[in-house]
PyMOL commands that place a pseudoatom at each C-alpha (Angstrom):
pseudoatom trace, name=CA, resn=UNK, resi=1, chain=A, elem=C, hetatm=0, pos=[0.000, 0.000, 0.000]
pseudoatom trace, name=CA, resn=UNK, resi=2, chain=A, elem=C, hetatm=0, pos=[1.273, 3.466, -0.889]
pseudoatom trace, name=CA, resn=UNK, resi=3, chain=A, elem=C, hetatm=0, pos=[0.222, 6.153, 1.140]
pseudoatom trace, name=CA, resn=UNK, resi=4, chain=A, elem=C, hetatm=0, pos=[-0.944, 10.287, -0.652]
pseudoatom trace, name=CA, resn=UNK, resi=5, chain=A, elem=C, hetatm=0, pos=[1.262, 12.493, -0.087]
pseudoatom trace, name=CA, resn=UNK, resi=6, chain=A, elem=C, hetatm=0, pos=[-1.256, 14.522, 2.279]
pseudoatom trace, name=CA, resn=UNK, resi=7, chain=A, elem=C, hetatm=0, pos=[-1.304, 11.407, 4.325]
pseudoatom trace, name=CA, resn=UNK, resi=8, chain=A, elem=C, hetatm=0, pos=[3.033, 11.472, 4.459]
pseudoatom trace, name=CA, resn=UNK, resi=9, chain=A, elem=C, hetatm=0, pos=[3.381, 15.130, 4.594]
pseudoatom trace, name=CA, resn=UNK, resi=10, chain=A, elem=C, hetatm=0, pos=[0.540, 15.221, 7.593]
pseudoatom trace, name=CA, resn=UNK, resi=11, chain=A, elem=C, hetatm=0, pos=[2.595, 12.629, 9.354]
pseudoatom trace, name=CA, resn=UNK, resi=12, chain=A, elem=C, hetatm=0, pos=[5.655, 14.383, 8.919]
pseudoatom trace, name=CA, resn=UNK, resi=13, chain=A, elem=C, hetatm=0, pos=[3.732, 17.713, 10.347]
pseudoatom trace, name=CA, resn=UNK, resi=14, chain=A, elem=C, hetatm=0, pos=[2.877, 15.535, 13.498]
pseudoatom trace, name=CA, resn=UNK, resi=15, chain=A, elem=C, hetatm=0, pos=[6.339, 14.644, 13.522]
pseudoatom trace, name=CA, resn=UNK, resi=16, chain=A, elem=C, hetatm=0, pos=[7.977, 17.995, 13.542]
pseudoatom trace, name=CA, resn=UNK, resi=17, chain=A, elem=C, hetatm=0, pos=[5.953, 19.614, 16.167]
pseudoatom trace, name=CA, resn=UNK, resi=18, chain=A, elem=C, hetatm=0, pos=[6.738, 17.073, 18.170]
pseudoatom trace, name=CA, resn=UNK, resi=19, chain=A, elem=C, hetatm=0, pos=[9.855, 17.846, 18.701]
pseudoatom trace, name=CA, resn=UNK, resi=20, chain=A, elem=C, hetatm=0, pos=[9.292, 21.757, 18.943]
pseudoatom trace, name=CA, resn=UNK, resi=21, chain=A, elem=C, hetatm=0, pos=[10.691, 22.562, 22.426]
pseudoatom trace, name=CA, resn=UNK, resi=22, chain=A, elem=C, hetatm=0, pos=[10.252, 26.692, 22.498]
pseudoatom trace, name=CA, resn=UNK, resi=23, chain=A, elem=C, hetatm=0, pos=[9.024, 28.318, 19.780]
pseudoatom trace, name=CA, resn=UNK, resi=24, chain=A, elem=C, hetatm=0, pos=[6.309, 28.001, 17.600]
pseudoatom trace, name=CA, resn=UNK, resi=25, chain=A, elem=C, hetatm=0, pos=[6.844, 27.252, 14.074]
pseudoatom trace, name=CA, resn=UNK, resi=26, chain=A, elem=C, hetatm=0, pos=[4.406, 28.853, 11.232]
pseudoatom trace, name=CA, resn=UNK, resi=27, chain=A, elem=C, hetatm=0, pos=[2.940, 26.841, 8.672]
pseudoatom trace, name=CA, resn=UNK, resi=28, chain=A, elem=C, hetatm=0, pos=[5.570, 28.549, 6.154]
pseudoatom trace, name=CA, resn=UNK, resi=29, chain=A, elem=C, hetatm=0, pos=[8.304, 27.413, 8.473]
pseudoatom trace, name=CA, resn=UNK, resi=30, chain=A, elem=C, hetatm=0, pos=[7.380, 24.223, 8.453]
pseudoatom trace, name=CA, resn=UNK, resi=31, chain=A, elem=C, hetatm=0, pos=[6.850, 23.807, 4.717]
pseudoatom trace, name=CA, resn=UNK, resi=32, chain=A, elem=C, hetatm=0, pos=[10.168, 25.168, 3.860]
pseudoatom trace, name=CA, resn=UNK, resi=33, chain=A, elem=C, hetatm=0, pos=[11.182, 22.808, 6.461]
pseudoatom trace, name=CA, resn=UNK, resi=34, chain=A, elem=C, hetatm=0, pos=[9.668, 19.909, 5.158]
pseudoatom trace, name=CA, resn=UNK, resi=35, chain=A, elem=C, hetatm=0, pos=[10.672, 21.117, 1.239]
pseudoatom trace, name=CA, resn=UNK, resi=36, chain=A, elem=C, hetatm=0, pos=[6.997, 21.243, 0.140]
pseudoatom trace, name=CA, resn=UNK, resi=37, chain=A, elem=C, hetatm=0, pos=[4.760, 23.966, -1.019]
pseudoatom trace, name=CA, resn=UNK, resi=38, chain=A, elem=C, hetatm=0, pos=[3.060, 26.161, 1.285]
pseudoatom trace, name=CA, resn=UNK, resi=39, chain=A, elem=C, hetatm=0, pos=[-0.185, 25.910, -0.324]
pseudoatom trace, name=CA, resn=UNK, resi=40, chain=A, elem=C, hetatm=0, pos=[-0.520, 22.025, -0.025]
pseudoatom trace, name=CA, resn=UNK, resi=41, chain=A, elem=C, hetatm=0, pos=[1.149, 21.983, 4.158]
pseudoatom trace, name=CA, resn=UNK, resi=42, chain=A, elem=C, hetatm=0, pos=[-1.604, 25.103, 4.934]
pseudoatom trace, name=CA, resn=UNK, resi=43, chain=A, elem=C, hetatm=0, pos=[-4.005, 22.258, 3.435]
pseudoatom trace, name=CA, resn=UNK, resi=44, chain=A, elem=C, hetatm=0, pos=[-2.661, 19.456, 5.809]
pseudoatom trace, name=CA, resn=UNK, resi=45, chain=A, elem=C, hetatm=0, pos=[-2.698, 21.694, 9.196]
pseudoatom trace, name=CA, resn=UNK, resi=46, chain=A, elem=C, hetatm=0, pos=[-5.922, 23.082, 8.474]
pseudoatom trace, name=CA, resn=UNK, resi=47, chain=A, elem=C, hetatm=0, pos=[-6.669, 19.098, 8.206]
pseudoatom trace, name=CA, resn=UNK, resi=48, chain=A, elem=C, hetatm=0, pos=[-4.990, 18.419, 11.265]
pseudoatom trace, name=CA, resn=UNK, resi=49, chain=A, elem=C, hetatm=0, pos=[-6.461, 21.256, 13.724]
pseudoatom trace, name=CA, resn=UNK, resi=50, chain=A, elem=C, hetatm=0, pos=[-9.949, 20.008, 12.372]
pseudoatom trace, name=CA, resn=UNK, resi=51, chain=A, elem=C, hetatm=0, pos=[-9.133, 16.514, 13.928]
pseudoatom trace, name=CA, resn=UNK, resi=52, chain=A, elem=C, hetatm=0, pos=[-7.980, 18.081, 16.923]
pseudoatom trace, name=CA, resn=UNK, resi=53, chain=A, elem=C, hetatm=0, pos=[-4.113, 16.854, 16.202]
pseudoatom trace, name=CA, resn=UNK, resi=54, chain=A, elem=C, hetatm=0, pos=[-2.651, 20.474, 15.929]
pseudoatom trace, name=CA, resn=UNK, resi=55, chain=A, elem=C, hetatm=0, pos=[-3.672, 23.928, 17.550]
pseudoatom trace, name=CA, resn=UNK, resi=56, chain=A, elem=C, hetatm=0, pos=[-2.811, 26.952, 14.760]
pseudoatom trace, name=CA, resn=UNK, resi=57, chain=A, elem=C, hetatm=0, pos=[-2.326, 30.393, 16.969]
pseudoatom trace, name=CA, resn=UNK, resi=58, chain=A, elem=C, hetatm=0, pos=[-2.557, 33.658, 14.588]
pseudoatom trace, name=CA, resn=UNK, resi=59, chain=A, elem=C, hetatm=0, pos=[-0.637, 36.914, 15.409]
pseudoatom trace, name=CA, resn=UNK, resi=60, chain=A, elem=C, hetatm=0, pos=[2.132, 37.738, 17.318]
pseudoatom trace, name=CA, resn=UNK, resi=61, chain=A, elem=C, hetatm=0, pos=[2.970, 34.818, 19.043]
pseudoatom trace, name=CA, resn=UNK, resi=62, chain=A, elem=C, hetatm=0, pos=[1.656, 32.516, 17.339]
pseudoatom trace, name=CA, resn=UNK, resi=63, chain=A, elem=C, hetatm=0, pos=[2.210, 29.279, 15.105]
pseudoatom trace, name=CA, resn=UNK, resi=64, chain=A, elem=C, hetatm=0, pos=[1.646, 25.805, 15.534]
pseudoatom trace, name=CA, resn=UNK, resi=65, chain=A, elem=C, hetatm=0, pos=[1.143, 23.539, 18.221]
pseudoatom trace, name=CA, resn=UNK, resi=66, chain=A, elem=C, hetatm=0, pos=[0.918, 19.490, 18.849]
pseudoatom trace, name=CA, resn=UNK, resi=67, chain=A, elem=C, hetatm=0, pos=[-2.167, 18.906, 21.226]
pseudoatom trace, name=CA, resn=UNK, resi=68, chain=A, elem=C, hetatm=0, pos=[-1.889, 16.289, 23.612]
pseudoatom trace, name=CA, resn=UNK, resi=69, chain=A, elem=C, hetatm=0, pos=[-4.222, 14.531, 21.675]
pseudoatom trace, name=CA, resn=UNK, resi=70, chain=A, elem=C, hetatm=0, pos=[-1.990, 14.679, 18.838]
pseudoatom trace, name=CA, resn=UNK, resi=71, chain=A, elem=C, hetatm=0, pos=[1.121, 13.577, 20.851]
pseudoatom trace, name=CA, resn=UNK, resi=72, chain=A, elem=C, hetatm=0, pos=[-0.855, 10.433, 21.720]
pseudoatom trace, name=CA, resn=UNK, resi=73, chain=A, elem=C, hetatm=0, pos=[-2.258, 9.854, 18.629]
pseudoatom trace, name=CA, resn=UNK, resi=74, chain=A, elem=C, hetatm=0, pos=[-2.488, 6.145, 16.767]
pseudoatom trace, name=CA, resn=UNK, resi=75, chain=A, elem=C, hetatm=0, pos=[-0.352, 6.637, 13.573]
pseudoatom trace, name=CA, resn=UNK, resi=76, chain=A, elem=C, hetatm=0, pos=[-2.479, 4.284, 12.471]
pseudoatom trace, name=CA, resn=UNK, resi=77, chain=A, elem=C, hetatm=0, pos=[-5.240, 5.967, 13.359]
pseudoatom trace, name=CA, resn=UNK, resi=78, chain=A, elem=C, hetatm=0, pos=[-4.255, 9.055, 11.761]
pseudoatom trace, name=CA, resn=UNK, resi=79, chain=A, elem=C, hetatm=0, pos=[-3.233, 7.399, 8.723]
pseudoatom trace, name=CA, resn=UNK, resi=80, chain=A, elem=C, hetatm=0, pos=[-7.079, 5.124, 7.995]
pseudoatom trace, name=CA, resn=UNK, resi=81, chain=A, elem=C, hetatm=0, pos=[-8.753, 8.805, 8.674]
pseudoatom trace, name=CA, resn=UNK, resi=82, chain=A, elem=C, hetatm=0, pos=[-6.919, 10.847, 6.197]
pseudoatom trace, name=CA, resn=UNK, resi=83, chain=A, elem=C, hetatm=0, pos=[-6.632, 7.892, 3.609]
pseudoatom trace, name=CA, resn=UNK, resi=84, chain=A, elem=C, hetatm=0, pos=[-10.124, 6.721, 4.317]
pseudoatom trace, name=CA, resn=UNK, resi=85, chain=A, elem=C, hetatm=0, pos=[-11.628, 3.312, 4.187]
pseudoatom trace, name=CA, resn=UNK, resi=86, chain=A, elem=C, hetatm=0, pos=[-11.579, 2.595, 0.478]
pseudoatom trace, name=CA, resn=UNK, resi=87, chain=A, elem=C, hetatm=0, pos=[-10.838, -0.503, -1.162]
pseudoatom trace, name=CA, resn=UNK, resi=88, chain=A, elem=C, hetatm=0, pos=[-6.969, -0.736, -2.334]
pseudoatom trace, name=CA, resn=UNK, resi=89, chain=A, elem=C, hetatm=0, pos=[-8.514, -1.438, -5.598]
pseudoatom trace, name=CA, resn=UNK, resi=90, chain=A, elem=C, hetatm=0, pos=[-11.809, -0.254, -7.387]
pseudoatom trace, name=CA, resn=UNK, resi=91, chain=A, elem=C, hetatm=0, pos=[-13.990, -2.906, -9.006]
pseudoatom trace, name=CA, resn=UNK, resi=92, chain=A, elem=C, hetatm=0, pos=[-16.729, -0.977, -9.370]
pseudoatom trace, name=CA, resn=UNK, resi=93, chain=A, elem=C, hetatm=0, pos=[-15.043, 1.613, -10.921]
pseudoatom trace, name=CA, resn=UNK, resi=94, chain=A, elem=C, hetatm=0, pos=[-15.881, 3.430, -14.545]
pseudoatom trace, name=CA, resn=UNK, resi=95, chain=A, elem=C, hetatm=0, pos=[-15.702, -0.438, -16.233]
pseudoatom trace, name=CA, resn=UNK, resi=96, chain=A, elem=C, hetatm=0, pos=[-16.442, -2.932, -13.254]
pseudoatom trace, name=CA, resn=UNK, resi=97, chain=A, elem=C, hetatm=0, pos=[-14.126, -6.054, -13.201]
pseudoatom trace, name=CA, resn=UNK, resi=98, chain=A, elem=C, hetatm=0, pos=[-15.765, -8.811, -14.790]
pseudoatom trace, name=CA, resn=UNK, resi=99, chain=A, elem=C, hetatm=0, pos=[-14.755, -10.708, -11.891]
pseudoatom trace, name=CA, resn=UNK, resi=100, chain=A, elem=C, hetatm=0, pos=[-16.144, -8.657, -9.016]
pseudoatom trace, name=CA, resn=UNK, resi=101, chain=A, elem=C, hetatm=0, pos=[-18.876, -11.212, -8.001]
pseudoatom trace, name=CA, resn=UNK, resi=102, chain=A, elem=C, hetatm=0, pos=[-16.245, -13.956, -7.157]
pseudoatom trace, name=CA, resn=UNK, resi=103, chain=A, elem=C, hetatm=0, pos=[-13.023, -12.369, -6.857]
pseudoatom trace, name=CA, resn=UNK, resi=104, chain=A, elem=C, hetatm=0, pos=[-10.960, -13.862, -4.100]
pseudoatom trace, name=CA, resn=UNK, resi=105, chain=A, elem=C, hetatm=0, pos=[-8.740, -10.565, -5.206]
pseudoatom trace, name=CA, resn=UNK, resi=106, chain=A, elem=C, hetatm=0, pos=[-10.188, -8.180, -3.258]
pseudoatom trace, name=CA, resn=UNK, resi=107, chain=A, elem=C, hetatm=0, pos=[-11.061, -9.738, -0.122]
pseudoatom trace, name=CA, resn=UNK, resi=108, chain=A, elem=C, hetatm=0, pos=[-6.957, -10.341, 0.139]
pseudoatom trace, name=CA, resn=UNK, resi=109, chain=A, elem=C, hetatm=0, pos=[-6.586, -6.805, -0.326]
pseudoatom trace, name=CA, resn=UNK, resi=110, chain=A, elem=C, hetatm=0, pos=[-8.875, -5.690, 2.371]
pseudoatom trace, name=CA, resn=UNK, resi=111, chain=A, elem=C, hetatm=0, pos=[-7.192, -8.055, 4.362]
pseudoatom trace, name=CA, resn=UNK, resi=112, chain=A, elem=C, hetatm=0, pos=[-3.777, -6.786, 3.656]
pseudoatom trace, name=CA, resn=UNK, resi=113, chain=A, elem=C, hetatm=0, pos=[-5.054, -2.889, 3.958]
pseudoatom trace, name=CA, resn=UNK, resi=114, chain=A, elem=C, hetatm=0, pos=[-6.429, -3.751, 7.564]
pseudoatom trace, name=CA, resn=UNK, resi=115, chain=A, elem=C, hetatm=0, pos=[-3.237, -5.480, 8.523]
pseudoatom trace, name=CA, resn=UNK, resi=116, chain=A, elem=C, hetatm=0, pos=[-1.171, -2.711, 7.368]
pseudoatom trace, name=CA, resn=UNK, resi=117, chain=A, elem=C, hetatm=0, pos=[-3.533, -0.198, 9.319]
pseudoatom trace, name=CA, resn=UNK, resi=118, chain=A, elem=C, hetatm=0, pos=[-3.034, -2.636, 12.329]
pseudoatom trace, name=CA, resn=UNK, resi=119, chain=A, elem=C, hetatm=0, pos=[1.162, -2.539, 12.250]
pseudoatom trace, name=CA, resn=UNK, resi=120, chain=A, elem=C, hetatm=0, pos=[0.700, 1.047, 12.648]
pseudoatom trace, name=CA, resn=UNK, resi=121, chain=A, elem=C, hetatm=0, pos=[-1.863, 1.467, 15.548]
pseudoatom trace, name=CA, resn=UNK, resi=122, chain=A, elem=C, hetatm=0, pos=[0.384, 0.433, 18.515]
pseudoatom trace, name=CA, resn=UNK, resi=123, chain=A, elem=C, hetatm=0, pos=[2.510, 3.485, 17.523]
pseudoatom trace, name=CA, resn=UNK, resi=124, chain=A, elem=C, hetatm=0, pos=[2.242, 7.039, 18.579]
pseudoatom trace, name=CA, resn=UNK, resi=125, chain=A, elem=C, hetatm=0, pos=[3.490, 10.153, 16.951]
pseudoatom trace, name=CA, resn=UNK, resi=126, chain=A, elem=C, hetatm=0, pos=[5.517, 10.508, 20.028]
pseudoatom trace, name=CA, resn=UNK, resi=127, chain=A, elem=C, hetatm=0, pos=[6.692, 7.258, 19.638]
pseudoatom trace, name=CA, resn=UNK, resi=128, chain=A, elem=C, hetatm=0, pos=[7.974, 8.246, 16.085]
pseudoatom trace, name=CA, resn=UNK, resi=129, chain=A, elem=C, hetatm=0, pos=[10.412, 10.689, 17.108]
pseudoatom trace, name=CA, resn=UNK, resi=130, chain=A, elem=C, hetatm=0, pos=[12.287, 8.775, 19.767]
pseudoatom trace, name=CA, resn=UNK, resi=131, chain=A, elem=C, hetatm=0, pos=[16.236, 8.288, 18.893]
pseudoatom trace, name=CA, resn=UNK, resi=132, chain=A, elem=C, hetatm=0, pos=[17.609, 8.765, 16.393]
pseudoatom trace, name=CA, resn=UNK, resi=133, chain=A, elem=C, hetatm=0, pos=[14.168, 10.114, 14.692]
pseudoatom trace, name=CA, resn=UNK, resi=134, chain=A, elem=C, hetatm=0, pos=[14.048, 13.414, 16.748]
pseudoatom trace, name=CA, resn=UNK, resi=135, chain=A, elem=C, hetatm=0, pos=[17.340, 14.295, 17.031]
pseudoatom trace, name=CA, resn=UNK, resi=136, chain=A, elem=C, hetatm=0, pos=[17.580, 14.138, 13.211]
pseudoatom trace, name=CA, resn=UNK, resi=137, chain=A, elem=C, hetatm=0, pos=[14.247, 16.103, 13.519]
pseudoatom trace, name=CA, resn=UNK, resi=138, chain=A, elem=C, hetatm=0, pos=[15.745, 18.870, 15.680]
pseudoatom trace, name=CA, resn=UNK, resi=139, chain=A, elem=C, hetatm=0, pos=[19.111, 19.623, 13.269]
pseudoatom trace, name=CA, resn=UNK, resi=140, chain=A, elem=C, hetatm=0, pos=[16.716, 20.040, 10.214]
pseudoatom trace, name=CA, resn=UNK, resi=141, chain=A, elem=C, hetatm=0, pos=[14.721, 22.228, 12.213]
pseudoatom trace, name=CA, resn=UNK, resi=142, chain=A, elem=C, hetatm=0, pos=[16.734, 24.689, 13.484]
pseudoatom trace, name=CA, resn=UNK, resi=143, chain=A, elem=C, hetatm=0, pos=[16.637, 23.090, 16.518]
pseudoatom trace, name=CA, resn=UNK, resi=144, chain=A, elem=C, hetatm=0, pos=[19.680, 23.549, 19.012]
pseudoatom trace, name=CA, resn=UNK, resi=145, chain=A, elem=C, hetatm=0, pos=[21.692, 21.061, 16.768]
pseudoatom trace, name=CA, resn=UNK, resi=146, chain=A, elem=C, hetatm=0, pos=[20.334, 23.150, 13.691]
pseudoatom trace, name=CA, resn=UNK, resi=147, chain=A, elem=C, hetatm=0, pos=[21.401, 25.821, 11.536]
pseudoatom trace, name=CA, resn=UNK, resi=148, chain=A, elem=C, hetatm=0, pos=[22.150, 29.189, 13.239]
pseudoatom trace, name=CA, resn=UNK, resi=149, chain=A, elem=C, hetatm=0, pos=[19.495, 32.343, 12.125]
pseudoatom trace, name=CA, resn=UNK, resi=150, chain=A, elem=C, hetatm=0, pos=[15.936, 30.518, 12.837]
for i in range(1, 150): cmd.bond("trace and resi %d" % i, "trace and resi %d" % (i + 1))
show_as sticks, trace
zoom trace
């Protein structure tokens, strides 16, 4: 299974703000961070505050936060509600499969999906940036292993 890139780039959002330790990044920090546009990260967060993962403060001040429901968050979780429940394949697509009424196909698949859903849900973003994760984390950041000028 291959995950969007909204799912990856949301995890990777989770990820970096939970290893902030002072300040607050913006969501323009944390694209150019991350190397991706700011259009498509202002998408994720705006994702992410709605399921109560992030908190976005405006003004002076301000920036983005990891709640403590989004420090304790299931990755796996996170990952079935932003990639939904659909089936790994579509047989009922534009031209159903032929085969749709006896496949053995794309039970498998559902099977596979939910098992790869499963491997994930023991985790916690927290538990994603233990060593060496959020160290790593921190020098990209600008962290206090990080590039001076932040």
């Amino acid at each position: 299974m291959r995950l969007t890139r909204f799912t990856d780039l949301a995890l990777r959002v989770l990820m970096r703000l939970a290893v902030e330790r002072e300040e607050l990044p913006t969501t323009r920090e944390v694209a150019a961070t991350m190397e991706v546009p700011y259009t498509h990260t202002a998408k994720v967060v705006a994702r992410l505050q709605h399921l109560g993962l992030v908190e976005a403060r405006r003004g002076r001040g301000g920036g983005l936060t990891l709640t403590a429901a989004g420090r304790a968050a299931s990755v796996g979780g996170v990952v079935r509600e932003l990639e939904g429940a659909g089936d790994v394949v579509d047989c009922e697509g534009g031209e159903p499969c032929p085969l749709r009424s006896a496949c053995l196909l794309r039970g498998a698949l559902r099977r596979a999906q939910e098992a790869f859903f499963a491997t994930l849900d023991p985790l916690t973003v927290t538990d994603l940036v233990a060593a060496p994760t959020g160290p790593l984390l921190l020098g990209i950041t600008g962290g206090p292993a990080g590039p001076p000028g932040r």
